[in-house]
Each structure stands twice: as structure tokens, then as C-alpha cells.
C-alpha positions, 0 to 999 in steps of 0.5 A: 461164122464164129470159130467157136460154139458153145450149146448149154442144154437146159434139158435133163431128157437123154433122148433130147441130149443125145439127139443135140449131140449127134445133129451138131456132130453131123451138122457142123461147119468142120472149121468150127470148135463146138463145146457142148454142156448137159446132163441127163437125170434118172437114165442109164447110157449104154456104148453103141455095141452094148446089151442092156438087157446083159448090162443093166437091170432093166426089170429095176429102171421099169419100176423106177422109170428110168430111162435107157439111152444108147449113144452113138460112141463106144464105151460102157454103161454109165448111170446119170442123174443130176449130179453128173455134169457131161461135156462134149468137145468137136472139131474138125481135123486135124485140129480134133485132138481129144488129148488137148480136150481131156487135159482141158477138163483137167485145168478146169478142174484145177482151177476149182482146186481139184487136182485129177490126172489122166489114166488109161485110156479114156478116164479121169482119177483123183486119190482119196485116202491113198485109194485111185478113184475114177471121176471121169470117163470119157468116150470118142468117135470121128469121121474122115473130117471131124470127131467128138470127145465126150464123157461125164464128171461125178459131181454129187451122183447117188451111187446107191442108185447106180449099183441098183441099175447097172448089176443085171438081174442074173438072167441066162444070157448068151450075149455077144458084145461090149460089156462094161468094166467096173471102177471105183468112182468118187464123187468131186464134192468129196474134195469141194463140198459146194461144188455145183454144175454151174461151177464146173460148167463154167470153169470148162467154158472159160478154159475152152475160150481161152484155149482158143483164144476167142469169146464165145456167147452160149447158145441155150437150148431145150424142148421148147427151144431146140436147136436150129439144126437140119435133121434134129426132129428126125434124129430126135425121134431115132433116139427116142425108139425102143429099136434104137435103145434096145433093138440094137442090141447085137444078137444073144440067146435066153433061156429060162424054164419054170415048173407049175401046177401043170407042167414044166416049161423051158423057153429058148430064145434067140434074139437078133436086133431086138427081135426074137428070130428062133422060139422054142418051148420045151413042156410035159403040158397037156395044152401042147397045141396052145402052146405050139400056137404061142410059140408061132406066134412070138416068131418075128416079134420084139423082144419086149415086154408089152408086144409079148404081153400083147401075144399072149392075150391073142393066143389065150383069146384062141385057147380058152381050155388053156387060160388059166395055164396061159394067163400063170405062164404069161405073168412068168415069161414077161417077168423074165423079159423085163 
């Protein structure tokens, strides 16, 4: 066995990505280091402890068909396309030291002729016309034997889309969790012009060899070439699910009301792993009975625009005297939801 590992995905799918990701950190001989190279385009990636309903604006990503993807390790909400380059280190303990993986970004940066610096806990900044600028964020997760260090460089981002995404719509929500804090970013080619993905790609992967002191050949992969790893397929398809990427969300309430032609509404929600477990709808509708039915009828259900999109059509089929009612109500409270 190698003492080194070196993945270069050639996917741009998170799901695919993060699925890689997970399965090398479950998989992996604890001797071995293990650099891994991706990126991701049109997708937002939430912390493990996010709402992407509190984070993101999910109604804009639906429009654009931008993918959700939550990953495994804290942190923030980030925006990726394909100008961010992302990079993963592992290792075993107690060689696992993310410190000697960051400064390891740093030199690679360097030797590009960008000169970056540590901050905080988990960013890299570089100062552009006597401003602090982030470049880079990281996140971290280990076990008892092993850890990852990962995070993503702004090569050539298109930051115009990442404000479009990343400010939710001013929903009312009551959500616990982690929320994102905001920085001010650059993208690396303010300072190198032709700077490309390959080139940072292959500037971490001659600092990583020699880091270690050792050669390495690159392992490629993609959806016709996965890795030959136990459990991919399955971590794969827990990626992939709507109950990972939003169901995970930790418990929040929502509340919205509206008034029609018919009568006012007020919608109260509480949703717990991206089921809504408590619905109440307040109205001076004369079809309460309709509306009592639609109520019983979204207890228990995902918090999700296509299953209540769905309920509403069963409970309109049962209430013909409240169709046209149902039917306005309906394209409301699923634009809500979005």
C-alpha cells in the first residue's frame, strides 16, 4: 500500500463529490494520507447543523436548478460553480494535523505568486487595495483514529450568482441551528489573471508530495468511473436524498398568512427533520371543513413543495364546493414553501 493517495474527480455533481469524500474518510487505511481534488458547479453546500430553508434562497436555486448539498462537517453555507476549486486532506492520527494542511494551501498558493495568510479559525485572506479579503474557507471533522480538512479557494466565482442564492427569501422562520456568517471574498484571478483549476490543482498536489516526501499517481474518478470503495453506491444515494439535504434541517416553525377574495388565512408550522409535525390554519372561510381536511391531511408529511402540492390535490378532489378556493390557496402556500 502507498503511504499516499491522491482522487482527482472529474465530476462537477455535489452529490457524487461529497459521496467520494465521506466513503474515503469511512474507508481509509488510518496509515495512509489522502488528498482529494473537486469541485462542484451550480450548487449551494450547507454545515451539517444548517436550514436551507433559513440559508439559502431555495425558491431562486428551484428557478435556476441549483443543486442543495449538505456535507458531513460544520461550518457555513458556501456557493460553488466552476470557479471555486475545493480540496480535501485525511489522515490518520496523530499525523492528522489541519494547521500543516492549511499552511500547505498557503505555499501552494505561493508558489502561483499569491501570497495568503491564515485567519481566524478556518479562513484564508489576502489584502486587495488596503482591504482583507477572504479566499478561502475551510471546515474540519475527525473520528477517534482519523479527521479531514476541507475547504474551497475562489478562483474565478461569479459572485453576482452567490448573493442570489445565499440571501433567503425574508420568510418568517423560527429556526434553531447554525447560520452563516458573512465575508468579504475576492476571487484569486484579481491577483493572477490565468489562473486555472488545473494550476491550483497541481500546485497542491506537488506540495502534498513533497510534504511527505513520496510520488503519488492520481487516481481519476467520475460517475462512469467511480471509486472502488465499499459503501460508495449507498453513501451515494444518502447524498442524493431530499431527507439528507433538507430533512435534516433541525426543528424550526413558519408562519405565514394571507387574505383572498374569500377569507383570510394564517398558517402555522412546525417542522422536525423536514416533516411538518404540528399544522394549524387559522381562517373566517366559510369552507372550514375543507380546510380542517387539509389541515389533517399535511400532519405527517415533508415539508416540501411537490408532496404538499400533491396533498392539496387529494383534498380538493374530496372538496369540489372549495375548488376554486383550494386551487388559489394552494399556488400561495406552495410559493411559500419553496
Amino acid at each position: 500500500m502507498s503511504p499516499l493517495r491522491l482522487l482527482i474527480s472529474e465530476s462537477v455533481d455535489p452529490w457524487f463529490n461529497l459521496a467520494v469524500e465521506e466513503t474515503i474518510f469511512n474507508e481509509m487505511d488510518p496509515n495512509q494520507k489522502v488528498l482529494f481534488l473537486w469541485r462542484n458547479d451550480q450548487t449551494v453546500v450547507i454545515g451539517r447543523a444548517q436550514n436551507p430553508w433559513k440559508e439559502c434562497n431555495t425558491r431562486k436555486m428551484a428557478e435556476d436548478h441549483v443543486k442543495l448539498a449538505r456535507r458531513q462537517s460544520g461550518g457555513g453555507a458556501v456557493f460553488h460553480d466552476l470557479g471555486n476549486t475545493n480540496f480535501t486532506f485525511m489522515a490518520g492520527k496523530p499525523d492528522y494535523d489541519k494547521t500543516q494542511s492549511t499552511q500547505l494551501i498557503i505555499r501552494a498558493l505561493a508558489s502561483l505568486g499569491i501570497h495568503a495568510t491564515a485567519s481566524g479559525r478556518n479562513d484564508l485572506i489576502i489584502e486587495r487595495n488596503g482591504e482583507v479579503r477572504k479566499i478561502s474557507g475551510s471546515a474540519y471533522r475527525e473520528k477517534a483514529d482519523r479527521g479531514f480538512h476541507h475547504g474551497t479557494l475562489l478562483i474565478d466565482v461569479d459572485f453576482t450568482r452567490l448573493a442570489n442564492y445565499l440571501n433567503p427569501d425574508p420568510k418568517k422562520l423560527a429556526a434553531k441551528g447554525i447560520s452563516s456568517v458573512r465575508s468579504r471574498v475576492a476571487n484569486l484571478t484579481e491577483v493572477r489573471p490565468d489562473l486555472t483549476h488545473q494550476m491550483i490543482c497541481q500546485a497542491i498536489e506537488q506540495e502534498f508530495c513533497a510534504l511527505y516526501g513520496g510520488k503519488v499517481t492520481a487516481e481519476y474518478i467520475s460517475e462512469a468511473h467511480p471509486p472502488a470503495i465499499d459503501g460508495f453506491a449507498a453513501q451515494f444515494e444518502v447524498q442524493s436524498s431530499w431527507d439528507w439535504n433538507f430533512g435534516k434541517a433541525l426543528e424550526f416553525s413558519h408562519h405565514f398568512d394571507e387574505r383572498f377574495t374569500w377569507g383570510g388565512v394564517e398558517v402555522q408550522l412546525l417542522v422536525q427533520q423536514g416533516v411538518m409535525t404540528a399544522v394549524k390554519l387559522y381562517s373566517d372561510s366559510l369552507y372550514l371543513s375543507a380546510l380542517e381536511a387539509l389541515e389533517q391531511a399535511l400532519m405527517g408529511q415533508r415539508y416540501k413543495k411537490d408532496d404538499i402540492h400533491a396533498i392539496f390535490n387529494g383534498v380538493i378532489e374530496h372538496h369540489p364546493e372549495a375548488q376554486d378556493s383550494l386551487t388559489e390557496l394552494q399556488r400561495w402556500f406552495v410559493q411559500q414553501i419553496q
